[in-house]
N, CA and C of each residue as an Amber inpcrd file, in Angstrom:
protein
   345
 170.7570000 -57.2320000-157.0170000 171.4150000 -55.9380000-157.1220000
 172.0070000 -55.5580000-155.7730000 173.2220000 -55.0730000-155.7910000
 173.9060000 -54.2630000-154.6440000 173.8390000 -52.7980000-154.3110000
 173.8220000 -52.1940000-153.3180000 174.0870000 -51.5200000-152.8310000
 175.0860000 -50.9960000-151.4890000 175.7350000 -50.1110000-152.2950000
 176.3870000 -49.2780000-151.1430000 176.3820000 -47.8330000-150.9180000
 177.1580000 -48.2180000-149.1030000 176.9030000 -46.3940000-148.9980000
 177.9380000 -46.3520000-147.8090000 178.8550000 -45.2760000-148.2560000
 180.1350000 -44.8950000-147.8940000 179.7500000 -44.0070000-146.3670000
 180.5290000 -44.0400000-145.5090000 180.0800000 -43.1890000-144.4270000
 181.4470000 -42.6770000-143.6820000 181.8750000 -42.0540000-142.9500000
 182.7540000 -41.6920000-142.0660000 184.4490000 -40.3570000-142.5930000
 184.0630000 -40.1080000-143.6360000 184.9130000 -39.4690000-143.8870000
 184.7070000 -37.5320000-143.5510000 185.5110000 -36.9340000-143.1650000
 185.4560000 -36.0720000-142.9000000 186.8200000 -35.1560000-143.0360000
 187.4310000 -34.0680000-142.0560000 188.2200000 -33.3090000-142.3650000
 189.3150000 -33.4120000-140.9210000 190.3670000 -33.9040000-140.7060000
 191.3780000 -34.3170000-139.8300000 192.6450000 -33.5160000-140.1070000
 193.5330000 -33.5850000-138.9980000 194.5850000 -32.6380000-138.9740000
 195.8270000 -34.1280000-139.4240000 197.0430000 -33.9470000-140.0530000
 197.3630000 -34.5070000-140.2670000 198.4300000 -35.7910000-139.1190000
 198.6000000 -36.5670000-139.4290000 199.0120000 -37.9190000-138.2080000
 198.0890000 -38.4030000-137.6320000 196.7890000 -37.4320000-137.8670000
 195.3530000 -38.2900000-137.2620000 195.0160000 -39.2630000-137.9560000
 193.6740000 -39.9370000-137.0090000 192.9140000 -40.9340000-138.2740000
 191.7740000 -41.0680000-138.4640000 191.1170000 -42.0440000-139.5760000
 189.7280000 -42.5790000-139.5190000 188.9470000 -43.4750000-139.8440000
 188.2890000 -43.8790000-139.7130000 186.8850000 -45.1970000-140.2640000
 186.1790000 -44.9760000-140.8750000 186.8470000 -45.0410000-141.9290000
 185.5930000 -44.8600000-143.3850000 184.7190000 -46.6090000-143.1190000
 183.5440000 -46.4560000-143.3990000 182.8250000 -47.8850000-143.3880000
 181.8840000 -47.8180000-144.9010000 181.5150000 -48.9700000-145.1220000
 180.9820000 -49.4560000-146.4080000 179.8230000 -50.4590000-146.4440000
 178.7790000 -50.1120000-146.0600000 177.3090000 -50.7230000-145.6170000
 176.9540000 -51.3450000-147.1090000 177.2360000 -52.6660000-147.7030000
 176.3010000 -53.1230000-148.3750000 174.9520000 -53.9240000-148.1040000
 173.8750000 -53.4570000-149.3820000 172.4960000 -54.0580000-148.9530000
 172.2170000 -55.1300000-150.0790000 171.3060000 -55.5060000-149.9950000
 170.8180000 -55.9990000-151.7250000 171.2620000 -57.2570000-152.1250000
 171.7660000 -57.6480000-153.1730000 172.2310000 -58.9250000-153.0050000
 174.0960000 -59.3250000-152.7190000 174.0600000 -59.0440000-151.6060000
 175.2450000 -59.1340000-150.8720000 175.8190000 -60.5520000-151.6170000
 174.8090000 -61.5400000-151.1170000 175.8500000 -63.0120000-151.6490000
 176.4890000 -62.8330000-152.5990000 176.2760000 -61.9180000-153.7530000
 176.6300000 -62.1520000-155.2200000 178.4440000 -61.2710000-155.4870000
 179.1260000 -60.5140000-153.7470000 179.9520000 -60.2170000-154.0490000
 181.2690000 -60.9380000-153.7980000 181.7520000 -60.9740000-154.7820000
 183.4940000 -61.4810000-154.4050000 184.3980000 -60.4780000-154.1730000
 184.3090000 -59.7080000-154.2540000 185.4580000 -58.1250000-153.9630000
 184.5080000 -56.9330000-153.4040000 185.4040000 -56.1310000-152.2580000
 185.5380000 -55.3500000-152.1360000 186.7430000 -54.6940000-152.1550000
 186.4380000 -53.5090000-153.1830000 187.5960000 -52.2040000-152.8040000
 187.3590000 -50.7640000-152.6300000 188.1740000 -50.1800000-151.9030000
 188.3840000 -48.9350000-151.9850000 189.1610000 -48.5220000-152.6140000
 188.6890000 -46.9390000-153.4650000 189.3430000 -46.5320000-154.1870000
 189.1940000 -45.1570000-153.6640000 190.2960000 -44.0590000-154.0570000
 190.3420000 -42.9760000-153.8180000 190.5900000 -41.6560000-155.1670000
 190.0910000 -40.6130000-154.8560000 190.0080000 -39.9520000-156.2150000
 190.5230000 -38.4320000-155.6080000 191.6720000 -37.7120000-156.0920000
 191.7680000 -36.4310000-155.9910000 191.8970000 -35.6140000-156.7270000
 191.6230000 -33.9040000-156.2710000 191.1110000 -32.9540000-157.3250000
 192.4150000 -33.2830000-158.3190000 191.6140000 -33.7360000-159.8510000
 192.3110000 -33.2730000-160.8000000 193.5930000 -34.5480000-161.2970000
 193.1820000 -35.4390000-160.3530000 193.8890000 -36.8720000-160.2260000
 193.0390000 -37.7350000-161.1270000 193.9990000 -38.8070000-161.6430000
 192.9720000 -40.4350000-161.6240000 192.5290000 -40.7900000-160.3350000
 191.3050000 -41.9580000-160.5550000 191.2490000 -42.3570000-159.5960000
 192.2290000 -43.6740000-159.0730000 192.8950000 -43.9460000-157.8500000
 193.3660000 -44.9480000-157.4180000 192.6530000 -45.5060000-156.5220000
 193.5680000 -47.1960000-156.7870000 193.0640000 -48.0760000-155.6920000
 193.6150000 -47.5820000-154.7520000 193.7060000 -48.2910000-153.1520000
 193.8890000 -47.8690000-152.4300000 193.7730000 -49.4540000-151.4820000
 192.6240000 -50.6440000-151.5380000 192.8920000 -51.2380000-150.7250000
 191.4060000 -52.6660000-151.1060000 191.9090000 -53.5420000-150.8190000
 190.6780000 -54.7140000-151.1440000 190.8050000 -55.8580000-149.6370000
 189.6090000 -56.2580000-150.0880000 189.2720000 -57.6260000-149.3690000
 188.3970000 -58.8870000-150.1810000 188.6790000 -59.9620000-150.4430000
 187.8390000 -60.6800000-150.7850000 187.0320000 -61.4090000-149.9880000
 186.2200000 -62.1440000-150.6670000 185.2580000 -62.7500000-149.8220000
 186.0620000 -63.9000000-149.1040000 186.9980000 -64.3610000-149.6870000
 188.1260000 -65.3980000-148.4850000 188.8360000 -64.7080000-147.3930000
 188.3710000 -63.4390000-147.6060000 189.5860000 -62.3670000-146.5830000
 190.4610000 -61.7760000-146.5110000 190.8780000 -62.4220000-147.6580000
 192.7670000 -61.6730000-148.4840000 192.7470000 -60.1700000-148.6370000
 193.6010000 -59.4710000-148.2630000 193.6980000 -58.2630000-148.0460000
 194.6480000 -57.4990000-149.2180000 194.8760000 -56.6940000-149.8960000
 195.6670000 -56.3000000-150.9310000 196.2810000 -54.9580000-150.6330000
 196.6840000 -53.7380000-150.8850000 197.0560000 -52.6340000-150.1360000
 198.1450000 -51.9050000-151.7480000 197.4940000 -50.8930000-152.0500000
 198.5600000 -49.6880000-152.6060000 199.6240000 -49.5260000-151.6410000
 201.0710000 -49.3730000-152.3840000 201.9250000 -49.2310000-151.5300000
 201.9680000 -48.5290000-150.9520000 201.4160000 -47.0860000-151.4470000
 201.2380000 -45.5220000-150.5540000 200.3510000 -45.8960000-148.8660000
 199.9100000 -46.6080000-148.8260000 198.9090000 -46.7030000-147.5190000
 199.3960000 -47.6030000-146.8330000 200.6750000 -48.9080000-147.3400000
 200.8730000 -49.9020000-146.7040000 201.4140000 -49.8620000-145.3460000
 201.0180000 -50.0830000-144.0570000 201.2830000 -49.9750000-143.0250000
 200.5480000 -48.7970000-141.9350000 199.8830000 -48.3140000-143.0110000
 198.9450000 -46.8020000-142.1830000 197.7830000 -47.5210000-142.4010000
 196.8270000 -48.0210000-143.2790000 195.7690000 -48.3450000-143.7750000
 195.1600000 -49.9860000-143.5410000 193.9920000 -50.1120000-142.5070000
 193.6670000 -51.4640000-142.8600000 192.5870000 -51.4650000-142.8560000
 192.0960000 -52.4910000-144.0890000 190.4960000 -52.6660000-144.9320000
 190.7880000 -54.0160000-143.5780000 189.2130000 -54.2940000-143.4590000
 188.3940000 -55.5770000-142.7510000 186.9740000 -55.4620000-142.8680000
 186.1090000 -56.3950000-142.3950000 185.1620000 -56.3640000-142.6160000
 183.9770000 -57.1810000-141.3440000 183.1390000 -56.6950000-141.5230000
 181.7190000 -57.1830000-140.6150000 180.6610000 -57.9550000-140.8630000
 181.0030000 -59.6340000-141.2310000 179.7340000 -59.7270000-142.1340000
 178.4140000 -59.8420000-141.4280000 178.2880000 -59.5960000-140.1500000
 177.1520000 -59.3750000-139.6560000 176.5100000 -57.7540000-139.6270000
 177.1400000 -57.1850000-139.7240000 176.6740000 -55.6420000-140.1530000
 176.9960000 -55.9580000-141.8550000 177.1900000 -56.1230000-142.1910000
 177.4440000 -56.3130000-144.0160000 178.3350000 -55.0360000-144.2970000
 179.6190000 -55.3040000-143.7450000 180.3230000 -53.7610000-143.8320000
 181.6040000 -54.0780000-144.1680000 182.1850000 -52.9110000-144.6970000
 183.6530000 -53.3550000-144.5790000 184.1420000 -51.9260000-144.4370000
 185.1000000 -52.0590000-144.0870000 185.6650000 -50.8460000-142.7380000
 186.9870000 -50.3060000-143.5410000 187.6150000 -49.1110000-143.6270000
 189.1750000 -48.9610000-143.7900000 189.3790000 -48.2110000-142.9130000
 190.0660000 -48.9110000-141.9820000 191.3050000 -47.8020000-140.8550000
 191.9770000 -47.0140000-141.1220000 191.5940000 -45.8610000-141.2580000
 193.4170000 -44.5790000-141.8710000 193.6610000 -44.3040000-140.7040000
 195.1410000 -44.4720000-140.3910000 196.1410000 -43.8780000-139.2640000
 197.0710000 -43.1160000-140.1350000 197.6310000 -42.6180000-139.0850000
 199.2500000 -41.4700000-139.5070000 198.6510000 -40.8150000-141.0980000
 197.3380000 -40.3070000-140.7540000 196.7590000 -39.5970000-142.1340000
 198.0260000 -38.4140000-142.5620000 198.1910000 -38.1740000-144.0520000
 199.0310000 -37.2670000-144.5420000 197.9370000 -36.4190000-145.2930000
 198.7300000 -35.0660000-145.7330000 197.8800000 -34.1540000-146.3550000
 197.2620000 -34.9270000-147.6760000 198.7830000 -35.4250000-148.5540000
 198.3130000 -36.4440000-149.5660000 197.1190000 -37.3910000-149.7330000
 196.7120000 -37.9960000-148.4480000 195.7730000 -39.0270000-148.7450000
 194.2450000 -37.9650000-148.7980000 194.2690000 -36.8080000-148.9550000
 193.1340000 -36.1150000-149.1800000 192.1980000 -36.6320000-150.6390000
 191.3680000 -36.6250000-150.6460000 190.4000000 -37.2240000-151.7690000
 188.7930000 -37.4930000-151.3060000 188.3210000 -37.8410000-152.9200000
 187.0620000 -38.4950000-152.2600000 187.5950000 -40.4650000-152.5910000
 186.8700000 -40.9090000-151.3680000 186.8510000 -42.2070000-151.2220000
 186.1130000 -43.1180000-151.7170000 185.6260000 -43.9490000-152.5660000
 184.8390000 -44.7710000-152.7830000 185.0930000 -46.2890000-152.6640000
 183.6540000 -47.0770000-152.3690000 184.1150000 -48.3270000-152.1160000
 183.2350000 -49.0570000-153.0670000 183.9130000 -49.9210000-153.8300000
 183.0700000 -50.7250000-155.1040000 183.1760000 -52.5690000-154.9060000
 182.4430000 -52.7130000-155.3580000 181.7840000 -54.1210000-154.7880000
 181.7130000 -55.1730000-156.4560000 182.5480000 -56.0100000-156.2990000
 182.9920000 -56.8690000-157.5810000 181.8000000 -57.7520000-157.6570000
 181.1800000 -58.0890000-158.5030000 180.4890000 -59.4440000-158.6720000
 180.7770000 -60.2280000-160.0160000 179.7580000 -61.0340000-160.0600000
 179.4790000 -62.1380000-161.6450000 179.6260000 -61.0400000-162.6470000
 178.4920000 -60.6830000-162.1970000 178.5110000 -59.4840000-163.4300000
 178.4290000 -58.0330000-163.6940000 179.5430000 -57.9390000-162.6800000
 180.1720000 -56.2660000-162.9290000 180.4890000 -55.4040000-161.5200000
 180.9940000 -54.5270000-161.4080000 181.5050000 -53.4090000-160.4890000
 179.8750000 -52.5950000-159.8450000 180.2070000 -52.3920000-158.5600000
 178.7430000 -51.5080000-158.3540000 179.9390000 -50.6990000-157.3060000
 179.5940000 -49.5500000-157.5460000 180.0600000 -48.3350000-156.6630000
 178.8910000 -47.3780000-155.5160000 180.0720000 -47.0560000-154.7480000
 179.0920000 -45.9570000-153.8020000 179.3380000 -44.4300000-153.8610000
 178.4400000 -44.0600000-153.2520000 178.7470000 -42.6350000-153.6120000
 179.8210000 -42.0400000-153.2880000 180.4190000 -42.2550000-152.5020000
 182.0730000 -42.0600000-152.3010000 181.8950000 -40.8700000-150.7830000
 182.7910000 -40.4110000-149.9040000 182.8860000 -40.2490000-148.9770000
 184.4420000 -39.0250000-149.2310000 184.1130000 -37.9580000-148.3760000
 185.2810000 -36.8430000-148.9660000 185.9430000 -37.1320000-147.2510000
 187.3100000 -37.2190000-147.3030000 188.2910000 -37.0880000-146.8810000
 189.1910000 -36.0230000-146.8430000 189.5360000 -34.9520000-145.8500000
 190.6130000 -33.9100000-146.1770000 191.6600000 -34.2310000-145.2100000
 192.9080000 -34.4090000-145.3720000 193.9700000 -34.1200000-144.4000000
 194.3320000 -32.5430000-144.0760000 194.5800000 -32.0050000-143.1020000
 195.0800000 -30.4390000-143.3490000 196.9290000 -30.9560000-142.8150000
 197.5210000 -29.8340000-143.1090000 198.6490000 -29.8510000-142.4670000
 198.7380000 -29.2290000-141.2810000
């Protein structure tokens, strides 16, 4: 079984940035994906950004060039960089972890841009 737990999100003025991180525990070997996804009031939720376990990186077009997922496999983490934050990318954040057999999510992490 996996576990995660979302950390670093908070409330920024906009063009700022931040490091959301993604601490998995548990049975780590068993993941092939990580993603982040993002959810706002009254929105679906969207992707927003992946990494696989080969490293391949994927990116929503809305974030492409502001946003980069990487990862730590000695901390068992995986990281998303937000730069040039906009009011838009306000939401809560979550990061979900693909395996054999099925999706495991974290509690997700709130993000505000102000203007």
């Amino acid at each position: 079984q996996v576990q995660l737990v979302e950390s670093g999100g908070g409330l920024v003025q906009a063009g700022g940035s931040l490091r959301l991180s993604c601490a998995a525990s548990g049975s780590i070997f068993s993941i092939n994906i990580i993603n982040w996804y993002r959810q706002a009031p009254g929105n679906q939720r969207e992707f927003v950004a992946r990494i696989t376990r080969g490293g391949s990186t994927n990116y929503a077009d809305s974030v492409k060039g502001r946003f980069t997922i990487s990862r730590d496999n000695a901390k068992n983490t995986v990281y998303l960089q937000m730069n040039s934050l906009k009011p838009e990318d306000t939401a809560v954040y979550s990061c979900n972890a693909m395996t054999a057999i099925g999706g495991i999510w974290g509690q997700g992490t709130q993000v505000t841009v102000s203007s």
